[in-house]
N, C-alpha and C positions, 0 to 999 in steps of 0.2 A: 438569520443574521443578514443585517445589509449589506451591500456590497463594499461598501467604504470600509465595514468593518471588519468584513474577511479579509479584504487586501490591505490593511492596516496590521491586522492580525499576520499574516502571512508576510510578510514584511521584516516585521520585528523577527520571525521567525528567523529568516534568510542573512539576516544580519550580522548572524554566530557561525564563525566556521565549524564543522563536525568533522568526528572517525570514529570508527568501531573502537569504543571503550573509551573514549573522550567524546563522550557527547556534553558533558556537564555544561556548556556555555548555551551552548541550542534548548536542554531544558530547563536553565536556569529562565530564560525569557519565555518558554513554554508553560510551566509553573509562574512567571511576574500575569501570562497574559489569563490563563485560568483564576489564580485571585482577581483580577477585572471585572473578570464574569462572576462571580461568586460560583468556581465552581471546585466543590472542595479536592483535593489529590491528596495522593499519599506517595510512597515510594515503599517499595517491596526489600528485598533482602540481596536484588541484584541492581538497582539501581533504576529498573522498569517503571515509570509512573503509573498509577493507575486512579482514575475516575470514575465515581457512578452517581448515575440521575436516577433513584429511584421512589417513586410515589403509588399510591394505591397496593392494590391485588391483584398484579400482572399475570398473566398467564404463563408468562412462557421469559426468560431474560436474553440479552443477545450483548455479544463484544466484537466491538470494532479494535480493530490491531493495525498501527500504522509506527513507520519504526525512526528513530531521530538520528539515525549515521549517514555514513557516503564514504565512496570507497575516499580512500587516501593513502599515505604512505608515511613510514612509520621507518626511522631514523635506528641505523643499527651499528653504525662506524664512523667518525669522522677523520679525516684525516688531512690536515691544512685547511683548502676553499674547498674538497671535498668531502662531500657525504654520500654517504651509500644510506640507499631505503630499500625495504621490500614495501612489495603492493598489499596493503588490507582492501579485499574486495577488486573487482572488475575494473580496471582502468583501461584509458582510449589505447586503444592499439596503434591508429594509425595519427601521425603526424604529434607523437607525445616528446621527440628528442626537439630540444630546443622551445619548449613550453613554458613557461612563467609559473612557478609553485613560489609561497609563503608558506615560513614557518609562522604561525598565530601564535603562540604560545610558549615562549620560550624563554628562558631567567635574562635573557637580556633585553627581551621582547621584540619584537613583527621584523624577522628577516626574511628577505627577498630572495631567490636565486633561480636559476634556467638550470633544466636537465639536459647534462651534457649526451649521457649514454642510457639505453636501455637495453636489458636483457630480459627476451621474453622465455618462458616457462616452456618444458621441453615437450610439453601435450597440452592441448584443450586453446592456443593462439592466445595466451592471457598473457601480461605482463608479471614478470617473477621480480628483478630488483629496477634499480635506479641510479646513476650518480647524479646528482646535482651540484651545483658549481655555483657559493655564495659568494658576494663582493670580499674582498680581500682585509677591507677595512669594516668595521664593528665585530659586534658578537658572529658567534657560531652556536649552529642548536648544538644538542648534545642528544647522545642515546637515549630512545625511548619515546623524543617530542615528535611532533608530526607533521606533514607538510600537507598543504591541499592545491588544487590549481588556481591559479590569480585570474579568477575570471569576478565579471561584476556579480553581486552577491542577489539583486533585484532591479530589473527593469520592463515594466511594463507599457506596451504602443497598443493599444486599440482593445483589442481582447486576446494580445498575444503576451503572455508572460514567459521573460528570458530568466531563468534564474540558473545562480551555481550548483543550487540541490532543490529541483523537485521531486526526485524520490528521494527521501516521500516526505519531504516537509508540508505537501502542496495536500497530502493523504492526510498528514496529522491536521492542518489546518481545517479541514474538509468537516474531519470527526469533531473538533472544537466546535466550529460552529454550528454545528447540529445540536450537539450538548448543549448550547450555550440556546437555543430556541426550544428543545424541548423544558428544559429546565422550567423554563417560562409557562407551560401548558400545563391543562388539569386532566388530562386521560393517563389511565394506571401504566406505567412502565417499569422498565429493569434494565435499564443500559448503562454496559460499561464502555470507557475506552481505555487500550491497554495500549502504552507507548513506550515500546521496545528498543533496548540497545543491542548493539554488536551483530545486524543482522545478516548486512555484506559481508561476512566474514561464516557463517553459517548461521545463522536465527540464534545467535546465542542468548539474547535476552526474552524470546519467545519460550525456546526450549526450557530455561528457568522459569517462567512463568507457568508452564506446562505440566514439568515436573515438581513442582512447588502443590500443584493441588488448588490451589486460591482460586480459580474459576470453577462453577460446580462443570460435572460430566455433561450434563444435558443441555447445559447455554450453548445456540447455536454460535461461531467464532466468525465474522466477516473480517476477510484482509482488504484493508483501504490501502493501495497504491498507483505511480506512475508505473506505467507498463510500456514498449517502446511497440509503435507503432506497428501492426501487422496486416495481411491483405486487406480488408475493403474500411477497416477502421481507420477512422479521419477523425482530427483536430476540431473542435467544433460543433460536432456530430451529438453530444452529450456522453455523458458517462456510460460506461460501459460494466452491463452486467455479465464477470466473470464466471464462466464455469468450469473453469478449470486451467492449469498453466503447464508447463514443459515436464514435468512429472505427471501428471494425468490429469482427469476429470477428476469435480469437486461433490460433495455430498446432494443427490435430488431436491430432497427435503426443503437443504438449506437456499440452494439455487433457485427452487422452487418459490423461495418465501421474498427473495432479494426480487427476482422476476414479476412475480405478483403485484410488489411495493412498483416496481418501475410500470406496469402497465396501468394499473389504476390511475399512478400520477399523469400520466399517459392521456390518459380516456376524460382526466378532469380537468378541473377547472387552473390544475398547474400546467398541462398539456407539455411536461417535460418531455424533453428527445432525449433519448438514451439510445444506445447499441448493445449488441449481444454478441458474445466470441468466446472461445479459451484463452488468449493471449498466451499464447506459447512462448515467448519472448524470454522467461527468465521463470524462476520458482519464487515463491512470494509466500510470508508466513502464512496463509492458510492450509500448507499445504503440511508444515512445523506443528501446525495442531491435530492434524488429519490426522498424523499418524498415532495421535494420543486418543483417538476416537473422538474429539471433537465431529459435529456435523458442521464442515466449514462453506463459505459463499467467496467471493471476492466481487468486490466494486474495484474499476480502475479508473485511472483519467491516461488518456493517450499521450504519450510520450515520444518528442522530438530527440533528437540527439541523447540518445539513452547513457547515461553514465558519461556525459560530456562529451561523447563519440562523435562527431558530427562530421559533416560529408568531406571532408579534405582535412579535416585536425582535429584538435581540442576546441568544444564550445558550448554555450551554457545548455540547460537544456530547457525545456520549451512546450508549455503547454496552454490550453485553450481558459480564458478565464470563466466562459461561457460552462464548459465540461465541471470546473472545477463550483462551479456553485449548482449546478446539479448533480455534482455526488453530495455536496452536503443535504440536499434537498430528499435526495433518495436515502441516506444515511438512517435522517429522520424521520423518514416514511417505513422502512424497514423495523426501525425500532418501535414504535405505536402498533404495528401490524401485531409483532413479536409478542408485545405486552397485551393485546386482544384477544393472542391464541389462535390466530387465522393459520389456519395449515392449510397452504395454497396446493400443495400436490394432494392432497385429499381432494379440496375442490375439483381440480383437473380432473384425475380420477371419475368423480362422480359426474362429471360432463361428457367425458369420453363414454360413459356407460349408458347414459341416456341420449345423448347422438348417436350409437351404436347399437340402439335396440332390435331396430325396424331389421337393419340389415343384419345383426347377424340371427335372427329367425330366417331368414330367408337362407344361411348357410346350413338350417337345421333339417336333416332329411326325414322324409314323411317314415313310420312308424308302419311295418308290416302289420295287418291283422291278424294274419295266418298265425306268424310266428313272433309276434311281439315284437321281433329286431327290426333296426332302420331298413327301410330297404335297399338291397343289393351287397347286402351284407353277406361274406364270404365265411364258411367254417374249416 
């Protein structure tokens, strides 16, 4: 896809505010922008979209999982210009009293207000409730709506994109426009993309998809997301092949194959830059299908101000436009590979085994005559 029309794409995206279990505005324009592409979806029995590209005799199928929420906060008492929220998912710790949240969605529509107070969570440094303090005059949300932080929704300078939610709108966009190029091509594949709700909150629309069955056992699972920046990983750098995140390391095989895709592009005539890490930064659905016996991978794009966290308050968060069209690049290199059958740790394997001939006969000890044994063999 061209770049005009990822960031076009991604755009529309950014445009819908989201939270765990109200995603419906984010995929409503996620669904306007997949009929554009003709590219067919469905919805599952939990509200998960899912898409598949598939043509020919593929070898092997692969799913990318990238999920449409952000943390936010979620109305449980009003009371006058007060509201009390608890946090869905990870919110900024530092400088979040006196921040600018909107209510989007609410029967009298788009209220404004600043949080007065916070009170964090008695373990793990996380924010537990909220009050916020709406103008005195109009509506009031009411139990159950939701509020998000009033930051600008998309802005991008050079090849730096500021958005309200790049995780992982920036991921879902990523898989879109993969799908949206392989679609177009004639080599045999099987790629889905599976787009996930309620994930900040614990992979709740992952785990549904998981436990639902609808992906066979053997499709390798890639998680596409932003992941916050960690030692030598830099902005810019290109995408990065995950092997694992704050729960452990990811499946060989699968890593294997994600790796494979990024060095060939590597070595051609794309001459993509990519990086290699665990991003330990946070757990990421691949790790929600790990434990279903999926063989999982993760791609990431490195992530500024992680979850709006940014170095003195709340702000957008920040990533490379440069990263982010090389994951879709790598997405679709991943998926061709998959649907060829190339199992790159076999390859490895069999490299290792023939660079390693010479020397390890030379760790083989010469054969007694006498006694048949190695020699200096002890009884």
């Amino acid at each position: 896809m061209k770049r005009d029309a990822l960031v076009a794409g991604l755009k529309r995206l950014c445009a819908a505010e989201t939270a765990p279990y109200s995603e419906i505005t984010v995929r409503t324009a996620l669904h306007a922008w997949l009929d554009s592409l003709s590219l067919a979806h469905e919805l599952d029995p939990h509200g998960n979209t899912l898409v598949r590209v598939r043509r020919g005799l593929p070898r092997r199928q692969v799913g990318f999982v990238a999920h449409l929420d952000h943390p936010a906060l979620r109305v449980t008492a009003v009371k006058g210009v007060q509201v009390t929220c608890r946090a869905q998912g990870s919110l900024p710790a530092i400088g979040l009293r006196n921040a600018s949240v909107v209510f989007p969605q609410t029967a009298t529509g788009r209220i404004k207000g600043e949080i007065a107070a916070v009170k964090m969570a008695s373990t793990g440094g996380r924010v537990d409730t909220v009050v916020i303090k709406v103008p005195a005059r109009g509506g009031v949300p009411a139990v159950d709506d939701f509020a998000v932080l009033d930051l600008p929704g998309f802005s991008l300078k050079g090849q730096h994109l500021r958005l309200r939610v790049a995780d992982d709108l920036a991921g879902v966009a990523a898989i879109v426009a993969a799908l949206a190029d392989l679609a177009k091509g004639s080599a045999a594949i099987d790629a889905w993309a599976i787009f996930t709700r309620a994930e900040e909150v614990g992979f709740h629309g992952a785990l549904s998809v998981a436990l639902d069955g609808r992906l066979p056992r053997d499709m390798t699972v890639v998680s596409v997301e932003c992941s916050k920046v960690v030692g030598d990983i830099e902005l810019g750098a290109g995408p990065v092949v995950r092997l694992g995140d704050r729960a452990g390391p990811f499946d060989p095989r699968a890593c294997a194959l994600v790796s494979g895709a990024a060095r060939t592009l590597a070595e051609g005539k794309t001459k993509l830059e990519f990086q290699t890490a665990m991003m330990t930064g946070g757990t990421c659905e691949a790790t929600a299908f790990g434990v279903f016996g999926y063989a999982t991978a993760g791609i990431a794009l490195p992530l500024l101000s992680y979850h709006n966290q940014g170095p003195r308050g709340v702000a957008p968060e920040e990533i490379d436009l440069r990263d982010l069209e090389g994951a879709a690049t790598l997405i679709a290199a991943v998926a061709l590979r998959s649907g060829a059958g190339i199992e790159d740790l076999d390859l490895m394997r069999n490299d290792l085994i023939r660079a390693s001939e010479e020397g390890r006969e030379l760790l083989a000890l010469p054969i007694n005559a006498n006694t048949g044994y190695p020699v200096g063999a002890r009884f």
